[in-house]
ZADO-1210 file (C-alpha; in nm, 4 decimals, padded with zeros to 6 digits):
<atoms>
<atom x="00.0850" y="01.2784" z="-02.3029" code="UNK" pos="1"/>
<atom x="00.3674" y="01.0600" z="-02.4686" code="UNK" pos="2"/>
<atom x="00.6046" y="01.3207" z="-02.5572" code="UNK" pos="3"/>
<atom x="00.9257" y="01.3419" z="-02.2990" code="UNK" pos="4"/>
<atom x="00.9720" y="01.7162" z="-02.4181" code="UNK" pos="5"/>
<atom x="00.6060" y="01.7816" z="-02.2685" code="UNK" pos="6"/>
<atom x="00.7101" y="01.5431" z="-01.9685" code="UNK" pos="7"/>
<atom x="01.0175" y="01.7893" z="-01.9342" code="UNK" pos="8"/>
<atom x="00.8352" y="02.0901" z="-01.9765" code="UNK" pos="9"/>
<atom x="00.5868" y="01.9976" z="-01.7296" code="UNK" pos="10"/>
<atom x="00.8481" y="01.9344" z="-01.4691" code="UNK" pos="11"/>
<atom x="00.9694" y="02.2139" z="-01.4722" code="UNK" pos="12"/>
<atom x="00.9801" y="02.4422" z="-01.1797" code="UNK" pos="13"/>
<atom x="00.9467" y="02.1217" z="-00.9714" code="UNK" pos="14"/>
<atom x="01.1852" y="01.8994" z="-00.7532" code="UNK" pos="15"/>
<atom x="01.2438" y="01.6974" z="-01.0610" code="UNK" pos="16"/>
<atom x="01.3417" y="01.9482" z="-01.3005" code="UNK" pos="17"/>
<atom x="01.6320" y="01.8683" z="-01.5127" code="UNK" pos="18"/>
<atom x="01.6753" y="01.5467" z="-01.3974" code="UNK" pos="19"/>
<atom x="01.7202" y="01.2486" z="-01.6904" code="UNK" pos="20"/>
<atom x="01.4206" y="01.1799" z="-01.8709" code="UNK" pos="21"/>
<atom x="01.3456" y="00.9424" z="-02.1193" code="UNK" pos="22"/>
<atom x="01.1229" y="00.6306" z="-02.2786" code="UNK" pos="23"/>
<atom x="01.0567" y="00.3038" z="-02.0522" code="UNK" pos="24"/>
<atom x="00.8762" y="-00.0260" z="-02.2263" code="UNK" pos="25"/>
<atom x="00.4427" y="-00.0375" z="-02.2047" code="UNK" pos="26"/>
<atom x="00.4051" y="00.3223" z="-02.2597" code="UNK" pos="27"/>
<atom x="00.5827" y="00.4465" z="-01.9365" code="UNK" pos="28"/>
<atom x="00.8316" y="00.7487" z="-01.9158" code="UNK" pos="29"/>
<atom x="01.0915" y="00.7489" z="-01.7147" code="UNK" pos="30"/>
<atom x="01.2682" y="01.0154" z="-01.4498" code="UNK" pos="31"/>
<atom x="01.6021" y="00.8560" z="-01.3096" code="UNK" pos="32"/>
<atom x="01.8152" y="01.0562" z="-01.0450" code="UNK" pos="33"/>
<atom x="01.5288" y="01.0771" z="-00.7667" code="UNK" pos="34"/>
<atom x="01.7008" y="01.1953" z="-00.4248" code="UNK" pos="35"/>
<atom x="01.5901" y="00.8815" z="-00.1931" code="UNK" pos="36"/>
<atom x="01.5945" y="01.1273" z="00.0573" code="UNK" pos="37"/>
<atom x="01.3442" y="01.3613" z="-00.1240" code="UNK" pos="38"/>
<atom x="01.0930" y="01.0202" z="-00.2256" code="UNK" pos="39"/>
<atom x="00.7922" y="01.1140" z="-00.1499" code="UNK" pos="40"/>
<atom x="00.8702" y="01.5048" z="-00.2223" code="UNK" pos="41"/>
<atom x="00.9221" y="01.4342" z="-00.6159" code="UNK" pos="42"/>
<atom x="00.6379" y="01.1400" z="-00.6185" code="UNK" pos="43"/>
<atom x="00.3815" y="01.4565" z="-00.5025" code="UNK" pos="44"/>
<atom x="00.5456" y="01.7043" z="-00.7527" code="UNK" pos="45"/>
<atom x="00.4628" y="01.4339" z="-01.0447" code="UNK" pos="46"/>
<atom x="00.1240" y="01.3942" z="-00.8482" code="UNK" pos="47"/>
<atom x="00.0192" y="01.7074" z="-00.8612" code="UNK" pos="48"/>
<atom x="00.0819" y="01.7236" z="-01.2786" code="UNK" pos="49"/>
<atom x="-00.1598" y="01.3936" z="-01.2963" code="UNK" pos="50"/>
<atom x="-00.3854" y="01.6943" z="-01.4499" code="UNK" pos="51"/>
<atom x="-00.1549" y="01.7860" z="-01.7293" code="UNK" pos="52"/>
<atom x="00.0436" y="01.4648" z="-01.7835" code="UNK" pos="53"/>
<atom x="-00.2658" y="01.1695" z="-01.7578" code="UNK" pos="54"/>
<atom x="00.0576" y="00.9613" z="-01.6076" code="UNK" pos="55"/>
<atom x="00.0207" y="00.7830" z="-01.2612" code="UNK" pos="56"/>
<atom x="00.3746" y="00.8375" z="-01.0774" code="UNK" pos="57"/>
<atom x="00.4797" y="00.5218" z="-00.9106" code="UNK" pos="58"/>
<atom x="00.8604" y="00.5243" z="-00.7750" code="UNK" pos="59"/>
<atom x="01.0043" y="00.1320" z="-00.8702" code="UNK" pos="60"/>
<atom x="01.4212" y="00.0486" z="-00.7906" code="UNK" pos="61"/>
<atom x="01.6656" y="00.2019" z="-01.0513" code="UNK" pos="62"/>
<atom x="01.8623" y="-00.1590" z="-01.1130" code="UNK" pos="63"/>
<atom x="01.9412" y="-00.0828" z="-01.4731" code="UNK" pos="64"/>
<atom x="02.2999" y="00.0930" z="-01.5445" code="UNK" pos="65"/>
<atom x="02.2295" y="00.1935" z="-01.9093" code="UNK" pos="66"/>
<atom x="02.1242" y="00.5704" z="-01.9832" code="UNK" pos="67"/>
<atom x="01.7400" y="00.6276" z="-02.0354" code="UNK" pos="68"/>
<atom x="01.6147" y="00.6150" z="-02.4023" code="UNK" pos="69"/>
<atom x="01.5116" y="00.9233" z="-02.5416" code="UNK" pos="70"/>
<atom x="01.4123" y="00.7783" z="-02.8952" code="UNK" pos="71"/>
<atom x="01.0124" y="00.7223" z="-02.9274" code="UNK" pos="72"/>
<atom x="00.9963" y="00.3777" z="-03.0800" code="UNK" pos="73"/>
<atom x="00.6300" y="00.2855" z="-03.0898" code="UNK" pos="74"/>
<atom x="00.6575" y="-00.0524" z="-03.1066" code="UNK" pos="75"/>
<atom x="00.9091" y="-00.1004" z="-02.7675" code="UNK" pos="76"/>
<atom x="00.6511" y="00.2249" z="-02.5289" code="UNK" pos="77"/>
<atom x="00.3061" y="00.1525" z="-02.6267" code="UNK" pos="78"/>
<atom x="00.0734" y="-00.0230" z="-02.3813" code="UNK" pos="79"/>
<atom x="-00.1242" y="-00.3076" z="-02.4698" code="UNK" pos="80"/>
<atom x="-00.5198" y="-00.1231" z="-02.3989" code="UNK" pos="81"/>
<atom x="-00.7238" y="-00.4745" z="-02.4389" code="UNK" pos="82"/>
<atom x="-00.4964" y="-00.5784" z="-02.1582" code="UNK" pos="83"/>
<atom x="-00.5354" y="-00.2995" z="-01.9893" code="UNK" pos="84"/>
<atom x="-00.8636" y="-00.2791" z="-02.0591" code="UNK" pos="85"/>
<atom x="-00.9381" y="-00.6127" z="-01.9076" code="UNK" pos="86"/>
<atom x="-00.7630" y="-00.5420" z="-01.6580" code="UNK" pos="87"/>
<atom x="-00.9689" y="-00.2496" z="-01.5345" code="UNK" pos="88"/>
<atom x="-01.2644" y="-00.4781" z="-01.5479" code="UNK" pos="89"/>
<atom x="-01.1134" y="-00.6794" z="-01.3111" code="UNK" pos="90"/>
<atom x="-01.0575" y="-00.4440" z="-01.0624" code="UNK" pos="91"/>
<atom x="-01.3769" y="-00.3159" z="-01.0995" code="UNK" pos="92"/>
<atom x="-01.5582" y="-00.6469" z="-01.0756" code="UNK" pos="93"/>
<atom x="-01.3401" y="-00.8589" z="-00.8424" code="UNK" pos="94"/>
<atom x="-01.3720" y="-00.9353" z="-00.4921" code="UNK" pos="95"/>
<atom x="-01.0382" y="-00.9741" z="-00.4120" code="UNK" pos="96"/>
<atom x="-01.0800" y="-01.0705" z="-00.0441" code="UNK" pos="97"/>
<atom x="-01.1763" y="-01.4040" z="-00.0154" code="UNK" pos="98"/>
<atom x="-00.9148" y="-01.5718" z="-00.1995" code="UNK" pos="99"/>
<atom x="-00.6358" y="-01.3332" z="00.0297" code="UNK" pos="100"/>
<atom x="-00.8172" y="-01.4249" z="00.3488" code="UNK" pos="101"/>
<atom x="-00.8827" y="-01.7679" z="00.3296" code="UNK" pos="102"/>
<atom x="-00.6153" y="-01.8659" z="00.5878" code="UNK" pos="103"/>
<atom x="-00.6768" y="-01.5395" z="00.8334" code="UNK" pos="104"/>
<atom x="-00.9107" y="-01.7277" z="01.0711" code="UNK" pos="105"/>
<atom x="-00.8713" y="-02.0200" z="01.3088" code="UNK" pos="106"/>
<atom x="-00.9814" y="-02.1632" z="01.6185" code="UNK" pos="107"/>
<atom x="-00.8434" y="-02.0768" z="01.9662" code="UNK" pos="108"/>
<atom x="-00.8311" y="-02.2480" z="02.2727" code="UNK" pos="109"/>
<atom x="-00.7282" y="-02.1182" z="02.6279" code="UNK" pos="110"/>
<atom x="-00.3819" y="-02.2014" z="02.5305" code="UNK" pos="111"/>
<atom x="-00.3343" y="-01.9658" z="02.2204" code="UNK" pos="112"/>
<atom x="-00.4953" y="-01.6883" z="02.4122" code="UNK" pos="113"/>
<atom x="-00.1980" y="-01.5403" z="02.5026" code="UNK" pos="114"/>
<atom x="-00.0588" y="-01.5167" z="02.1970" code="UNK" pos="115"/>
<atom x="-00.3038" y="-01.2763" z="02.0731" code="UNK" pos="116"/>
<atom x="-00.3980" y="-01.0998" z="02.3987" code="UNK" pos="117"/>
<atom x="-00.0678" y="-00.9703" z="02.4616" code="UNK" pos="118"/>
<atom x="00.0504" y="-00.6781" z="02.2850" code="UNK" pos="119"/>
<atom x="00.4083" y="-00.5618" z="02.2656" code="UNK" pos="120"/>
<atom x="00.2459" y="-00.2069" z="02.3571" code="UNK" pos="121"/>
<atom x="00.2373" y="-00.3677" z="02.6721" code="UNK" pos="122"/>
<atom x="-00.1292" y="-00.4133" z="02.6609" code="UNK" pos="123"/>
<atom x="-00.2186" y="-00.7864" z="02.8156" code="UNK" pos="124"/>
<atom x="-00.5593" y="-00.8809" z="02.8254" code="UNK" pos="125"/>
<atom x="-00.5325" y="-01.2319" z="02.8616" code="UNK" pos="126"/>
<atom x="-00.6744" y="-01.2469" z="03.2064" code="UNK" pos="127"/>
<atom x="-00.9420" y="-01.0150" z="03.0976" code="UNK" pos="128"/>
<atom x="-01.0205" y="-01.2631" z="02.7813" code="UNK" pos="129"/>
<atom x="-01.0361" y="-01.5705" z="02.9935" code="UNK" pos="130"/>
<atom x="-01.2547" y="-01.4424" z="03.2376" code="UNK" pos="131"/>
<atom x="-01.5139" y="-01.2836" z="02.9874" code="UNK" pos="132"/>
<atom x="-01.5058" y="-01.5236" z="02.6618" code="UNK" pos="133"/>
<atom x="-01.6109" y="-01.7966" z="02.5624" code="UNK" pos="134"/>
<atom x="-01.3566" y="-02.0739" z="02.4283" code="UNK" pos="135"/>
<atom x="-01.2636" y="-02.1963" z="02.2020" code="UNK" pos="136"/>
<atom x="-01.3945" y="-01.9272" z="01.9433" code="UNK" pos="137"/>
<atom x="-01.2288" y="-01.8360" z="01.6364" code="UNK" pos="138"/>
<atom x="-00.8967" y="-01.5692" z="01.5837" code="UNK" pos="139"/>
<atom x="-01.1529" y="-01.2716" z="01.4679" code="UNK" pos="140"/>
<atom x="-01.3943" y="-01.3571" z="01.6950" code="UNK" pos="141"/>
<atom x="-01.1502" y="-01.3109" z="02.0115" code="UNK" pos="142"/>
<atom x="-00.9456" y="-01.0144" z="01.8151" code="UNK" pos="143"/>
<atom x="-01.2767" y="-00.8867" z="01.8014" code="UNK" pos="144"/>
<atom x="-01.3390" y="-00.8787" z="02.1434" code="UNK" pos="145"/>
<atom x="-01.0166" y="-00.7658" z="02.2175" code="UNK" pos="146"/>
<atom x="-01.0355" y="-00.4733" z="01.9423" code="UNK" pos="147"/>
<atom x="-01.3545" y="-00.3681" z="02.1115" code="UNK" pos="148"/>
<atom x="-01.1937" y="-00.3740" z="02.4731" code="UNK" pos="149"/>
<atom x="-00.9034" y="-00.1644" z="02.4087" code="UNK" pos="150"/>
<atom x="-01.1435" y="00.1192" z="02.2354" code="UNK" pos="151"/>
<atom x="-01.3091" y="00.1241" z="02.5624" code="UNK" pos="152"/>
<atom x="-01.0164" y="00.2419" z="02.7488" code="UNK" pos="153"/>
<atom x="-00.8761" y="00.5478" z="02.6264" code="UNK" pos="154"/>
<atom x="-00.4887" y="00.4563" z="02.8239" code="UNK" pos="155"/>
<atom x="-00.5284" y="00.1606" z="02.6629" code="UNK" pos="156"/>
<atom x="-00.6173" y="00.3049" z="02.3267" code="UNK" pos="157"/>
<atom x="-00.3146" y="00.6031" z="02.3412" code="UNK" pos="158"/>
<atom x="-00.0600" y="00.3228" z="02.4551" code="UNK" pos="159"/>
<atom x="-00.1133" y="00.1019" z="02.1428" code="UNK" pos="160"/>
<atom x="-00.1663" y="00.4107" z="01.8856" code="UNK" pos="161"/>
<atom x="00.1621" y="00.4999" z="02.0670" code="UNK" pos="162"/>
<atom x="00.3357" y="00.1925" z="02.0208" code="UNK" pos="163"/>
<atom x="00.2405" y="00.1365" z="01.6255" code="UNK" pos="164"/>
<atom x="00.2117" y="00.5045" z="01.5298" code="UNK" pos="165"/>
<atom x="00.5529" y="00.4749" z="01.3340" code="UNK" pos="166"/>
<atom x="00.4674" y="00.2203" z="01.1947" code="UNK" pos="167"/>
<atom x="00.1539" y="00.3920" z="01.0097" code="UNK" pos="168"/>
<atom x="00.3846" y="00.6973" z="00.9182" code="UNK" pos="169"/>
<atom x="00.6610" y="00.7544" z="00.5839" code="UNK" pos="170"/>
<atom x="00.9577" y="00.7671" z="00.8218" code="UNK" pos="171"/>
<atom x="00.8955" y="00.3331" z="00.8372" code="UNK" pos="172"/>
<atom x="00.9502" y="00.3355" z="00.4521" code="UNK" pos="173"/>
<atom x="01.1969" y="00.1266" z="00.3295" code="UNK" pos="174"/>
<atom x="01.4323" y="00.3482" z="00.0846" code="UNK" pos="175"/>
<atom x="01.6015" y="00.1986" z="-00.1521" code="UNK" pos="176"/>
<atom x="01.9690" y="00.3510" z="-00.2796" code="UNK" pos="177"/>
<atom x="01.8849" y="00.4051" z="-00.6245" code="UNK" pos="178"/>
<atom x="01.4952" y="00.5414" z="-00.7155" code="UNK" pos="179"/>
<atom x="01.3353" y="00.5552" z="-01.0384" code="UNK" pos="180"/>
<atom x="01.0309" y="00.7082" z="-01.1061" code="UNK" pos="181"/>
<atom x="00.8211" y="00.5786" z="-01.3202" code="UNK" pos="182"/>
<atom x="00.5045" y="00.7774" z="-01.5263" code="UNK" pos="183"/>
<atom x="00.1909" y="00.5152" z="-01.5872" code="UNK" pos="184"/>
<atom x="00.0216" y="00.5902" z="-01.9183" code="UNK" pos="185"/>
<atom x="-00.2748" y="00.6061" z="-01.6757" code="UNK" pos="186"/>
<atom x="-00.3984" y="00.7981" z="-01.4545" code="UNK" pos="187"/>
<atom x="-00.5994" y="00.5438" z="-01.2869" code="UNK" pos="188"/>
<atom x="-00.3691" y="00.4324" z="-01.0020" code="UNK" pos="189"/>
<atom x="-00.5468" y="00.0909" z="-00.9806" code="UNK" pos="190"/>
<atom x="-00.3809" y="-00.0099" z="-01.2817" code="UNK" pos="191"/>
<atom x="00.0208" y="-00.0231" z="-01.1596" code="UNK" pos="192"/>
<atom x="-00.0096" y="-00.4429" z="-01.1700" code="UNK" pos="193"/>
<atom x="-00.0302" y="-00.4404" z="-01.5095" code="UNK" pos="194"/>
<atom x="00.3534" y="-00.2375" z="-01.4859" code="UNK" pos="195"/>
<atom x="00.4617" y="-00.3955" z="-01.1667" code="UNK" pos="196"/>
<atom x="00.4178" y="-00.6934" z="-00.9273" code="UNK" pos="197"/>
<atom x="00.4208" y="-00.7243" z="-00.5751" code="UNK" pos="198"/>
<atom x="00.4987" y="-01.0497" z="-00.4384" code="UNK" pos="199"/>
<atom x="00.2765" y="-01.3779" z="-00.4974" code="UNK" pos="200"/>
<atom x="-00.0254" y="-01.1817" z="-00.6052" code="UNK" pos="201"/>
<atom x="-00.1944" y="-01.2068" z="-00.9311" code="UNK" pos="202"/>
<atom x="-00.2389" y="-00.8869" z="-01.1136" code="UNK" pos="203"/>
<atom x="-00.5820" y="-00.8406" z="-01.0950" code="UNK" pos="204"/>
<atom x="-00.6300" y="-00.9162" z="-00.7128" code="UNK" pos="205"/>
<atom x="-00.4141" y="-00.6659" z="-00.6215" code="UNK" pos="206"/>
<atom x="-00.5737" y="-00.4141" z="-00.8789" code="UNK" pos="207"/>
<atom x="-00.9119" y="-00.4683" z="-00.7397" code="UNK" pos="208"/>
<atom x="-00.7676" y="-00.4585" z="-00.3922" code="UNK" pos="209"/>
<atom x="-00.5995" y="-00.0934" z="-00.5099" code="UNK" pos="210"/>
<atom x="-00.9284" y="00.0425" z="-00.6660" code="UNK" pos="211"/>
<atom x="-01.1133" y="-00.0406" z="-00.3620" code="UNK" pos="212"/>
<atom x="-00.9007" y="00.1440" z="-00.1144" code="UNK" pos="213"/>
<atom x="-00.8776" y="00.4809" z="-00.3599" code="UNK" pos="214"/>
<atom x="-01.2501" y="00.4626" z="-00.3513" code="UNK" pos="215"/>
<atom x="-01.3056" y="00.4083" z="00.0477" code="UNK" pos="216"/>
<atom x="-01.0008" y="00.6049" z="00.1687" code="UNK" pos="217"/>
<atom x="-00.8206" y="00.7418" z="-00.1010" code="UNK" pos="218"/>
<atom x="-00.5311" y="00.5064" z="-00.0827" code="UNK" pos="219"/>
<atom x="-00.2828" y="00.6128" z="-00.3426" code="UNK" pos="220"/>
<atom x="00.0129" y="00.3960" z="-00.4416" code="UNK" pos="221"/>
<atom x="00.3719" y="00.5502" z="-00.4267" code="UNK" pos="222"/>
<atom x="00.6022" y="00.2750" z="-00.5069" code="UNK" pos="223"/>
<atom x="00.6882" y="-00.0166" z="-00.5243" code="UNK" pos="224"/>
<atom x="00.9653" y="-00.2692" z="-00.4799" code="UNK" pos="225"/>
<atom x="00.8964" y="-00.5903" z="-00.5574" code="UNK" pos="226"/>
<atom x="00.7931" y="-00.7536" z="-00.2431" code="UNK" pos="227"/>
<atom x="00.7074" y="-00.4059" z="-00.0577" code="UNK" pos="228"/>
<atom x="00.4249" y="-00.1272" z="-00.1364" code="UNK" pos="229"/>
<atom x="00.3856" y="00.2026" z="00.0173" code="UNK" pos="230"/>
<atom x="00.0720" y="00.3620" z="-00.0001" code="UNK" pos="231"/>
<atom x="-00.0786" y="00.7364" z="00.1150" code="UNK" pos="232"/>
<atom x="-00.4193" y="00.7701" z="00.2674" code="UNK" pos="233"/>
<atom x="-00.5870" y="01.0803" z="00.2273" code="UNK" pos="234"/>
<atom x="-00.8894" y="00.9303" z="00.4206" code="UNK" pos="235"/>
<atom x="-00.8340" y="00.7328" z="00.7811" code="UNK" pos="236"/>
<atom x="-01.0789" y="00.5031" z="00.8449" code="UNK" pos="237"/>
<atom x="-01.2329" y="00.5725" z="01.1572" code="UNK" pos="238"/>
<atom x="-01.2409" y="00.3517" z="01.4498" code="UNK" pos="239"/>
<atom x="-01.4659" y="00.0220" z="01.4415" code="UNK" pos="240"/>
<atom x="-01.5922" y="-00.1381" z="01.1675" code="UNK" pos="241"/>
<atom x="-01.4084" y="00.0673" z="00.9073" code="UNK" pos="242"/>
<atom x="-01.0825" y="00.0434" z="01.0828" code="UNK" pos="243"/>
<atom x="-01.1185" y="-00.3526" z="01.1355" code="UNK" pos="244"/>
<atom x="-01.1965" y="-00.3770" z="00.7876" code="UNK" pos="245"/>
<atom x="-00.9251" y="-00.1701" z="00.6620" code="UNK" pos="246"/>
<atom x="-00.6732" y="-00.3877" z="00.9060" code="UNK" pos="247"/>
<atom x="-00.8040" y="-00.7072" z="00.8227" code="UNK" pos="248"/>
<atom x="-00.7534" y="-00.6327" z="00.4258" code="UNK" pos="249"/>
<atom x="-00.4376" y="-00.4723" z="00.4820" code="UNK" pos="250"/>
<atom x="-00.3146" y="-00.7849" z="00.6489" code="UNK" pos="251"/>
<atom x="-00.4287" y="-01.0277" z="00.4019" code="UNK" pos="252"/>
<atom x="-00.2093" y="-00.8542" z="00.1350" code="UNK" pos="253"/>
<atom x="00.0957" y="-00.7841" z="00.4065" code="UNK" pos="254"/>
<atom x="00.1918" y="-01.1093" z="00.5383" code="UNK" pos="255"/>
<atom x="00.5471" y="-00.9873" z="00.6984" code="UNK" pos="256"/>
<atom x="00.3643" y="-00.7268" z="00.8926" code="UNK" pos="257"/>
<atom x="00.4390" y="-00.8317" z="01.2863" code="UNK" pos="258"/>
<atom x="00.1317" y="-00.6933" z="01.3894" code="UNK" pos="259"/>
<atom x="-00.1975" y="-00.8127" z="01.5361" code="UNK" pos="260"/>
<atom x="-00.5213" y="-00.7294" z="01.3327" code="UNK" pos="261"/>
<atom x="-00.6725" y="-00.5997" z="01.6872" code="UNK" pos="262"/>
<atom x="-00.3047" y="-00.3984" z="01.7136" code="UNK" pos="263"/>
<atom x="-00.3564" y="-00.2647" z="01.3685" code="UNK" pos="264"/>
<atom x="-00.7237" y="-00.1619" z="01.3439" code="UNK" pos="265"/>
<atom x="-00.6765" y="00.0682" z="01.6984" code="UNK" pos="266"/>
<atom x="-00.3675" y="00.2201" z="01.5461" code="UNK" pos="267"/>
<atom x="-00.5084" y="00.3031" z="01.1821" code="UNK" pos="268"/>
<atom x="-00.7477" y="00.6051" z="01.2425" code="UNK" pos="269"/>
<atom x="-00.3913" y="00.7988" z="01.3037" code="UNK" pos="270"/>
<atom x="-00.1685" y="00.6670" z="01.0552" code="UNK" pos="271"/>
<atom x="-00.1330" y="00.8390" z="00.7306" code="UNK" pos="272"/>
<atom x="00.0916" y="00.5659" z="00.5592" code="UNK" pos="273"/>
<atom x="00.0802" y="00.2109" z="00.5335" code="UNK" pos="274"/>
<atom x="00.3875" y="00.0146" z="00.4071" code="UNK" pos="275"/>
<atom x="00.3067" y="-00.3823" z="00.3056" code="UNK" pos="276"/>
<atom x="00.5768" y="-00.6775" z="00.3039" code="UNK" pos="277"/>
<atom x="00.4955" y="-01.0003" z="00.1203" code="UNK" pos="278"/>
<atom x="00.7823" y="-01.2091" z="00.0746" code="UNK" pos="279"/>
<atom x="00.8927" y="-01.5988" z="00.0787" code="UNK" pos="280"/>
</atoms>
């Protein structure tokens, strides 16, 4: 669907309904005057039209003054498919996880235990560490360990899901002042680099890392700005190997997230939202 009258139409009846509608560049159609309040409320109305419009519905930061352009030139809103195209291959092909965690492992000593063994949960298991491993080892190795530790103790498990669990929910979304939301000529959500960037992170790295989560834990993208993404998960991974997985990958991409992979991967099975920073 290209049309904004059928983009209108559709709408209607939903929480963007009369709102300003009009052309965007590479194909995309435009809805300005989203309540920031109401974000994720109009992203699922657009969501659940995915049938009836083929558009992905990513929310982006209104920065641009001038009124929406309701003129259909084809030359300024069609998307480039061979790019596209390629794209998708990427995403399908990739393995976008060793280049992202090249740097995510090191080797510890006695005196970096701490550092990782203390939670701000209030969770310390350095004692428990340097009584019952064997240094030095490596960060995932010991995280490991730890992960493993804490899902043996159910107070200890309930105080760190307590601790994070806001973290892992839409009330830790950052909101911006002025929303825009923006309707992919795709329906494939995997596909939003070739629209929009996210910090430092080639296009196709972060659309493989994308298509991977949709197809392990339905991860679907809801905006993003610039050096921030925020994601839904319709599937939690469940605790051990898909949860440290799912932290360790979520990590790689958010590198201003102040949170231990060992933190992260107890805390996920509850969470129903991540948020990722990446900035200078």
């Amino acid at each position: 669907m290209k049309d904004v009258g059928e983009v209108a139409a559709a709408v209607a009846g939903t929480p963007l309904a009369g709102l300003p509608i009009g052309y965007g560049v590479d194909g995309t159609i435009l809805i300005s005057d989203i309540d920031p309040n109401g974000l994720l409320e109009s992203w699922r109305a657009a969501h659940t039209l995915i049938p009836i419009t083929d558009r992905w519905p990513i929310m982006v930061v209104d920065d641009d003054d001038e009124p929406l352009e309701t003129e259909f030139d084809p030359d300024f809103s069609s998307v480039d498919e061979s790019e596209l195209s390629a794209l998708d291959r990427a995403a399908r092909t990739a393995d976008p996880w060793p280049q992202l965690q090249r740097y995510d492992d090191q080797l510890i000593t006695a005196e970096d235990v701490s550092f990782f063994a203390v939670s701000r949960s209030g969770v310390d298991l350095t004692a428990d560490v340097l009584a019952n491993v064997r240094l030095p080892t490596t960060s995932q190795d010991l995280q490991r360990w730890i992960y493993q530790r804490v899902l043996s103790d159910p107070d200890l498990t309930a105080q760190v899901v307590d601790t994070f669990r806001y973290e892992l929910s839409t009330n830790y979304w950052h909101t911006p002042n002025r929303v825009l939301l923006t309707l992919l000529p795709t329906a494939s959500s995997w596909l939003a680099p070739h629209w929009v960037s996210y910090f430092d992170t080639e296009g196709s790295v972060l659309a493989a890392a994308l298509r991977q989560w949709h197809q392990r834990w339905d991860v679907q993208l809801v905006a993003s700005w610039n050096t921030m993404l925020q994601l839904i998960v319709g599937r939690q991974p469940r605790p051990g190997d898909q949860a440290w997985t799912a932290a360790r990958q979520i990590l790689a991409l958010a590198t201003h997230f102040e949170i231990h992979q060992w933190e992260l991967a107890v805390a996920l099975p509850g969470g129903q939202a991540w948020f990722l920073h990446r900035r200078p």
